[in-house]
N, C-alpha and C positions, 0 to 999 in steps of 0.2 A: 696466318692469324689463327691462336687457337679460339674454339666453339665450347660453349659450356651449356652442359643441359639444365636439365630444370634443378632449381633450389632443392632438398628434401625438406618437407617440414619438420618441426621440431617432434621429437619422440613424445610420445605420450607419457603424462609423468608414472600411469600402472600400467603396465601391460600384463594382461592376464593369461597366463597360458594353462591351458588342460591339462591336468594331470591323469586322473579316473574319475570314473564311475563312484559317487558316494558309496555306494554297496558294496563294493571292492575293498572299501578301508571296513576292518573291524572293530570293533571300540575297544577303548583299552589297552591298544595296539600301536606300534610303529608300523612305517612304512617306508620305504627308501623309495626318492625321485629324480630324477636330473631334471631340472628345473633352471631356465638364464642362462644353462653351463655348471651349473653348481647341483652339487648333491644334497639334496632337503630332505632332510626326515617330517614324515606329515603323521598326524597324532588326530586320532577322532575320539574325542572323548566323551560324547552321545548321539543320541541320535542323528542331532543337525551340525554336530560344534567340531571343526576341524582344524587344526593349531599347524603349524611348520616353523621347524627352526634349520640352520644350518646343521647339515652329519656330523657338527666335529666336535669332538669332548673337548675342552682345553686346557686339561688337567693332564692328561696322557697323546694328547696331541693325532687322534686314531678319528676314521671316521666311526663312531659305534653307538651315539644315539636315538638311531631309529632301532634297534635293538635293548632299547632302555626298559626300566620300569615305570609304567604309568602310575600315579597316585594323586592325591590332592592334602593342601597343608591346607584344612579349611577352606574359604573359597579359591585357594591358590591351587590351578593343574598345575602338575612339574612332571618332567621325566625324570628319572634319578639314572645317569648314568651306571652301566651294565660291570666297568672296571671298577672305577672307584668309589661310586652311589652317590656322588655329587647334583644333588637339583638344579634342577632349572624350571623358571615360571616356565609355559608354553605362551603362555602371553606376551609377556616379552624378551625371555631370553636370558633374564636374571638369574643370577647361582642364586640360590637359596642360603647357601651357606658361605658363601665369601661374596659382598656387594660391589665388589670389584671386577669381577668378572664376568663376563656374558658371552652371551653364544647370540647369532643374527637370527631375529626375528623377523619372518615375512608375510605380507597379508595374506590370507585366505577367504574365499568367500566358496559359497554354491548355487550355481545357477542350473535352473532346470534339471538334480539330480548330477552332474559334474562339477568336480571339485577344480579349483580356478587358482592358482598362487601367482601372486606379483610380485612386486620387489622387493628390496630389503626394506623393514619399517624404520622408521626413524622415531626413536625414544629418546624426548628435553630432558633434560640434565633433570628436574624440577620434578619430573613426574619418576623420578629415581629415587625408590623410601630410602632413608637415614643408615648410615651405617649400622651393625651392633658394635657395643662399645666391646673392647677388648676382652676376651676372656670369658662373653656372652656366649651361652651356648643356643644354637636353634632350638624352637618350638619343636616337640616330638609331628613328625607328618605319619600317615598313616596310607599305606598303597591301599590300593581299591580292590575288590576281588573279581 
């Protein structure tokens, strides 16, 4: 007769794994992580503020976003990809320039001076802004120095 051990409990809906040291990231800067199994680019864009998306552009299909350029469209961070200069919120993962496309967004937090990433975030349909109508071209953004 087979024996069965104990139940597992259910996973935790974030598990937060270490990445580094805050001091370790630079601002303004990319940084590559294995993170889940997945390769996350983590983005600190001040003092306390550290963003992570998925490494993959999905315009040229390459990991090369943590290699991007940091900037800000107004209150919007984006990285602007390094091939093709395509943004992305670091918020959430949104192109900037086509609303159709995104890159995975994951939490980050910092505790005690280490930086912590969880899972993928999950963005409502609803809290996704409006297309541009056809032919609309983006707001000029501006990189940071």
């Amino acid at each position: 007769m087979p024996t069965f051990g104990p139940v597992t409990p259910p996973r935790d809906l974030v598990e937060w794994q270490p990445v580094c040291p805050l001091s370790e990231l630079e601002i303004e800067r990319g940084a590559l992580a294995l993170v889940h199994g997945q390769a996350i680019a983590l983005f600190r864009i001040d003092a306390a503020t550290v963003h992570a998306l998925a490494d993959h552009d999905p315009f040229d299909r390459h990991a090369t976003l943590a290699r991007g350029i940091v900037g800000r469209d107004g209150p919007v961070p984006f990285v602007a990809s390094p091939v093709h200069k395509h943004a992305f919120d670091l918020r959430t993962g949104q192109c900037l320039d086509d609303p159709h496309v995104w890159v995975t967004a994951y939490d980050v937090k910092v505790t005690d001076g280490m930086v912590l990433v969880g899972h993928r975030r999950q963005v409502a349909a609803s809290v996704r802004p409006p297309a541009r109508p056809p032919g609309a071209h983006p707001p000029a953004r501006q990189p940071t120095d």
